[in-house]
N, C-alpha and C positions, 0 to 999 in steps of 0.2 A: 361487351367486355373486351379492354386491349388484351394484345397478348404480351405476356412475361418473358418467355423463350424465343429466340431466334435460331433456326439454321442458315447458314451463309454460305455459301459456296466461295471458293480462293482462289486466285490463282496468281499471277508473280508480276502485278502492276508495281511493285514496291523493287523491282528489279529495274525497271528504267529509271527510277529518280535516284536513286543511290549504284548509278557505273562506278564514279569513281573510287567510292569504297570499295565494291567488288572486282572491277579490273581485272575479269578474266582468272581471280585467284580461284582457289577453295573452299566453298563456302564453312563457316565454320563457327564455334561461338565469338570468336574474336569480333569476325566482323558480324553477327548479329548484334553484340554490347554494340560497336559504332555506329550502327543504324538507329538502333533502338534512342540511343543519347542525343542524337539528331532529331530523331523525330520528338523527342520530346522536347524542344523547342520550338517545333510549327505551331498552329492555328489548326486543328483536328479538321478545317475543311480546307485548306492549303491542298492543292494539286498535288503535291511531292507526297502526300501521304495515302496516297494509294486509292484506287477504287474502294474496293473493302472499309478500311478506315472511315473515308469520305460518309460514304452511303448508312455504316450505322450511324456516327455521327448524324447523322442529317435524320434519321429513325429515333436516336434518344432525343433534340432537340426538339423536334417535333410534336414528339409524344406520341409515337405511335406503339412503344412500349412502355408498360408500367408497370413499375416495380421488376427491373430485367432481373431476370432468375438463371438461368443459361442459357450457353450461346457455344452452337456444335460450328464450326468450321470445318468444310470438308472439302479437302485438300485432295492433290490429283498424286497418282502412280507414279511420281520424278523426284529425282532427289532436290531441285528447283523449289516443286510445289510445297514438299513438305518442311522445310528451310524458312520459304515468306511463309506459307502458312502456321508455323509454331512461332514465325516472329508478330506476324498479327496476334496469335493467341494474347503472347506474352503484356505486349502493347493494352488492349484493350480488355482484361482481363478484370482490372481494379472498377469495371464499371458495369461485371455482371458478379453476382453469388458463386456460379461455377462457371469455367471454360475452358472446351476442351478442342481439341485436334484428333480429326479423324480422317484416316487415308481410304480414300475409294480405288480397290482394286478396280484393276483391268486401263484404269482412267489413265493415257499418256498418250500422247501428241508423235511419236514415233511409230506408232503400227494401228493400222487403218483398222483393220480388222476386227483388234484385240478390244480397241478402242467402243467401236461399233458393239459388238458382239457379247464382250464382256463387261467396261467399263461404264455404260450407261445402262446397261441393267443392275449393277452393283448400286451408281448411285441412285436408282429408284429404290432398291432394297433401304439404304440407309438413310433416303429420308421416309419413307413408309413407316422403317421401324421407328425413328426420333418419334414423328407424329403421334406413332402410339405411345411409344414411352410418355411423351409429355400429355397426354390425354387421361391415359394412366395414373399420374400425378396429378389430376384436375388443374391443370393449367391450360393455357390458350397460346399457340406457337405461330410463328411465321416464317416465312422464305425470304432471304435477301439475297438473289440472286445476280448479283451485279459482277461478282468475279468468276473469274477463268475461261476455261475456251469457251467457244462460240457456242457451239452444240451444247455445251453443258450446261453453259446459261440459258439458253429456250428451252430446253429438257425439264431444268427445274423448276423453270414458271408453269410447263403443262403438267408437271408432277402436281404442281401447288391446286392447280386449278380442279383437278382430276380428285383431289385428297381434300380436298374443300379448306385450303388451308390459302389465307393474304399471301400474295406475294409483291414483293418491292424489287424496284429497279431505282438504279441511278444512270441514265443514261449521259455521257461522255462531255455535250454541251449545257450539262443540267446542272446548280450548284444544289441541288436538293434530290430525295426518291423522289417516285410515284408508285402509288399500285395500280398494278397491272389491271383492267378489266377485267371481270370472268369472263368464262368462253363458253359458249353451249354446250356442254359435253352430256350428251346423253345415253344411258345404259339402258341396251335392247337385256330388261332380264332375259327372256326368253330364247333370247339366243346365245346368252351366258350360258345360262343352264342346260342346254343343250349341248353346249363342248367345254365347260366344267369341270370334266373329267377329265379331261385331256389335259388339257390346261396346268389341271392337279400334278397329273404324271410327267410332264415336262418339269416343273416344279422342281420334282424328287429324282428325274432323270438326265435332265440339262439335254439330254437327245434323243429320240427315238426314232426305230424305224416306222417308216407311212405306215398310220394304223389302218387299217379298211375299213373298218367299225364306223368310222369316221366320217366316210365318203359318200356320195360326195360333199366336197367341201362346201361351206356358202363361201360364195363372194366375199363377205366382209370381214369372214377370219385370215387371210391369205397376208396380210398386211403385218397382222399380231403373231405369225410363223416365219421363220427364217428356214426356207427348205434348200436342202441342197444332194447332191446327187452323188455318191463314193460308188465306187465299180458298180455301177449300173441299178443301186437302189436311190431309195429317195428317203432321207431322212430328214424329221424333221425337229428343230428349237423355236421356244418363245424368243420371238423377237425384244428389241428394248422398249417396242409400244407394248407389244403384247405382256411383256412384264408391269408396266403401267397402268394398262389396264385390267390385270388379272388383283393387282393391289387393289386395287380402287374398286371393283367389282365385291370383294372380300369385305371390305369396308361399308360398301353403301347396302351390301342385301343383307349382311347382318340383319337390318333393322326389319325388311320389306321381306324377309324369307316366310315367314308367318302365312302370309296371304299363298305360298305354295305348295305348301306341308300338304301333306294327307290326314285325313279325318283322325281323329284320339280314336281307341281301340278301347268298349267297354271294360272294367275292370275284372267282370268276370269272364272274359276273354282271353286275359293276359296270365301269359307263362309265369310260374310262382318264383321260377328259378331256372338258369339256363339248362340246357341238357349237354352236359358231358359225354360226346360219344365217343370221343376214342380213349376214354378212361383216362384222363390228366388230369381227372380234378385234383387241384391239392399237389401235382407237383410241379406248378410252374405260379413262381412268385407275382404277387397282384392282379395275377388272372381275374380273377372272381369274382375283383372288387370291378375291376373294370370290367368286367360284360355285367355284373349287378346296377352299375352306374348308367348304362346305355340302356337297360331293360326299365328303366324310370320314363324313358321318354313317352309319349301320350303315343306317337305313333309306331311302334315297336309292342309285337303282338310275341314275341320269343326269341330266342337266341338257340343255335345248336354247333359245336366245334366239330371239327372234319379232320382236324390236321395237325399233326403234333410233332416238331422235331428237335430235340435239345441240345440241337449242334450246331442250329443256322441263325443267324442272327440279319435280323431285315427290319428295314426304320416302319413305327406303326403307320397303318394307309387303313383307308376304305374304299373300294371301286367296284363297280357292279359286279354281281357274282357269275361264278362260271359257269353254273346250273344255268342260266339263260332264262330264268323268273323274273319277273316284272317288280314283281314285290320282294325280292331280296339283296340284299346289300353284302358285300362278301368284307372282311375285317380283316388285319392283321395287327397282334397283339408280339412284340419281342420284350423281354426281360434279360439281360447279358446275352449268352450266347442262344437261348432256347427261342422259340417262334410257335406259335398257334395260330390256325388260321381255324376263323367260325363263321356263321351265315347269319345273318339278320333277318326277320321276317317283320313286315313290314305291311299299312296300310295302303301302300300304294298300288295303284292299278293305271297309270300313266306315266310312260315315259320324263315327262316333265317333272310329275311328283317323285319319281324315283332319284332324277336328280336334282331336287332337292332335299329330299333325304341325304343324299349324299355330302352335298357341299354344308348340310346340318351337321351332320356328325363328324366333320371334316373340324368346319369352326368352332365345333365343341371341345373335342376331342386329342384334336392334331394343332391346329392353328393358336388354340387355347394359349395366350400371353400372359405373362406373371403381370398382376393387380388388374386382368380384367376380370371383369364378373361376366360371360358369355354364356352361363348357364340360367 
C-alpha cells in the first residue's frame, strides 16, 4: 500500500533563488505574493524552486504517493523558517486534500544547546505524533526529509527508520528522491523494560535528579540520558536519541507486550470492586469508573486507595509502589484540583513482569490516543 500523507521537513533553500526579491528587506506578504508569481512560472523540477518543492514533485511524479491526502511541513524556530515554510505550504497545497505548517519548538540554528537539547526532541515529538495521527485515520505516511538543517535532516530519516515509517531524500546532484535503506535498528525489550520507568518519569519531568534506584547504570542507556552536574549533583534528561527511542520503543511493544504480562488471575480470585480506604468513595469525580476500568484487566487481582487530597492536582502516572512489593503498581488518579493515590495488586512476581505491567497500564491508561483502540 503507497502512502497518502506526507511529512516534510523545511527549511529556507527558496531564500537563495529569490535574493533579489528579498534584498535584505522584511519578509512580508508582499514579497511572498512575488515569489509565489514567480514560481509559478518554473518547471516544479527547476532548481530555483527549492529543495522541498523539487523533492515532492519528484514523490508525486513518481508515484510514490497515491491519492496525496496531507502533507504537514515542519518548519524550524525563525522567523526565516516559518516565512519559506508557509510559502511552500501555500505553493503546493492545490496538490494535497489538506496542508498544513507546523513550527517545531526549540528548532533554530542560533543557540547550540536549545537546538540539541530541545529542538530535536520536539521534532521527534511531532513526527511520532503525525504518524499516529495518520495511523489513526488508516492511512499510510512518509518522511521527506530533504529540507533544513543538517541535523535535522538525518534526525528525521533515523526517526523514519526507528517508527517504521519510508523515508525519501533528494540529494543535492540528484534530479529525483530516493528511499533511504532501513537500518538495523534493534530493541533490547529487556532492557527497555527495565528502565521504562525512568524513561516514563523524564517524560513528565523533563529533569531529574540521579535516581539510585536506577544504578548502576548499563552501558547502553548513558547515550539516551543527557546528565549533567548543578552544585555538586548529577541530574539527569532524556537525551533527543533517548526521546527517539523511548517513541519507538512505545510503538513497537505495544504489540509484543503480551508475551511479558504476568499470568490472568482466576475469576474467583478477583476483587469485586476496589476498596476505598480512606473513605472517598463518591467524592472524587470518575474515580470509580477508572479503578473499575483497570480492575478488568486479566492480570489485576484488586485495587485499594491510600491517599486522598482535594487540593493538589498532579497529571495521572503509574510507577512502582512505595510499599516496595513486587507485585504492586502505585497509581495516581487527578480530576481538577483533587488527586487520589491507590495501589494495584497484581500477578506479578518479577521484576520484568512488574515492568511490564507498568508500561501496560501506562499505554492504556495514560498514552491512550484519541481513535486508538489500545484496549
Amino acid at each position: 500500500m503507497k502512502p497518502t500523507s506526507v511529512i516534510c521537513t523545511v527549511g529556507t533553500s527558496l531564500k537563495n533563488s529569490f535574493k533579489d526579491e528579498i534584498n535584505n528587506k522584511p519578509l512580508n506578504k508582499k514579497i511572498q505574493k512575488s515569489i509565489l508569481s514567480k514560481l509559478t512560472k518554473l518547471s516544479l523540477d527547476d532548481r530555483r524552486c527549492g529543495a522541498e518543492i523539487n523533492s515532492i514533485n519528484s514523490m508525486l511524479q513518481k508515484g510514490y504517493i497515491k491519492d496525496p491526502s496531507a502533507i504537514y511541513f515542519l518548519v524550524s524556530d525563525t522567523k526565516d523558517g516559518q516565512f519559506f515554510g508557509d510559502l511552500v505550504r501555500i505553493f503546493l497545497s492545490s496538490k494535497f486534500k489538506n496542508a498544513e505548517c507546523l513550527k517545531v519548538e526549540g528548532l533554530i540554528d542560533t543557540d547550540f544547546k536549545k537546538f540539541k537539547n530541545h529542538g530535536l526532541k520536539s521534532l521527534v515529538k511531532s513526527i511520532s505524533n503525525l504518524v499516529r495521527k495518520e495511523k489513526a485515520l488508516g492511512r499510510d505516511i512518509v518522511i521527506n526529509s530533504t529540507g533544513g538543517f543538517k541535523a535535522q535532516i538525518s534526525f528525521a530519516g533515523l526517526i523514519g527508520q526507528v517508527l517504521h515509517v519510508p523515508v525519501y531524500y533528494q540529494f543535492e546532484a540528484f534530479n529525483e528522491v530516493i528511499e533511504l535503506p532501513p537500518m538495523p535498528v534493534f530493541f533490547d525489550y529487556h532492557l527497555w523494560l527495565k528502565y521504562f520507568g525512568l524513561f516514563d518519569e523524564l517524560e513528565k519531568e523533563l529533569q531529574i535528579e540521579e535516581d539510585k534506584s536506577y544504578m548502576p547504570l548499563d552501558q547502553r542507556i548513558y547515550p539516551l540520558l543527557d546528565i549533567e552536574e548543578i552544585d555538586g549533583k548529577e541530574y539527569w534528561a532524556i537525551s533527543p536519541m533517548g526521546q527517539l527511542f523511548y517513541e519507538g520503543f512505545i510503538e513497537d511493544f505495544a504489540i509484543t507486550v503480551k508475551n511479558f504480562l504476568p499470568p490472568e488471575i482466576p475469576l474467583n480470585e478477583k476483587w469485586k470492586k476496589p476498596n476505598f480506604e480512606d473513605e472517598n468513595e463518591g467524592r472524587h469525580k470518575g474515580l470509580k469508573e477508572y479503578l473499575y476500568a483497570i480492575l478488568e484487566l486479566p492480570y489485576v487481582k484488586g485495587i485499594y486507595t491510600h491517599y486522598f487530597n482535594p487540593a493538589l492536582s498532579r497529571a495521572n502516572r503509574f510507577r512502582k509502589s512505595s510499599k516496595g512489593k513486587i507485585n504492586q503498581i502505585e497509581g495516581w488518579y487527578t480530576f481538577r484540583e483533587a488527586l487520589t493515590k491507590f495501589d494495584i495488586i497484581t500477578t506479578a512476581t518479577t521484576e520484568e513482569q512488574r515492568q511490564a505491567v507498568l508500561f501496560d497500564l501506562t499505554r492504556r491508561f495514560i498514552k491512550k490516543r484519541k481513535g486508538e483502540n489500545l484496549l
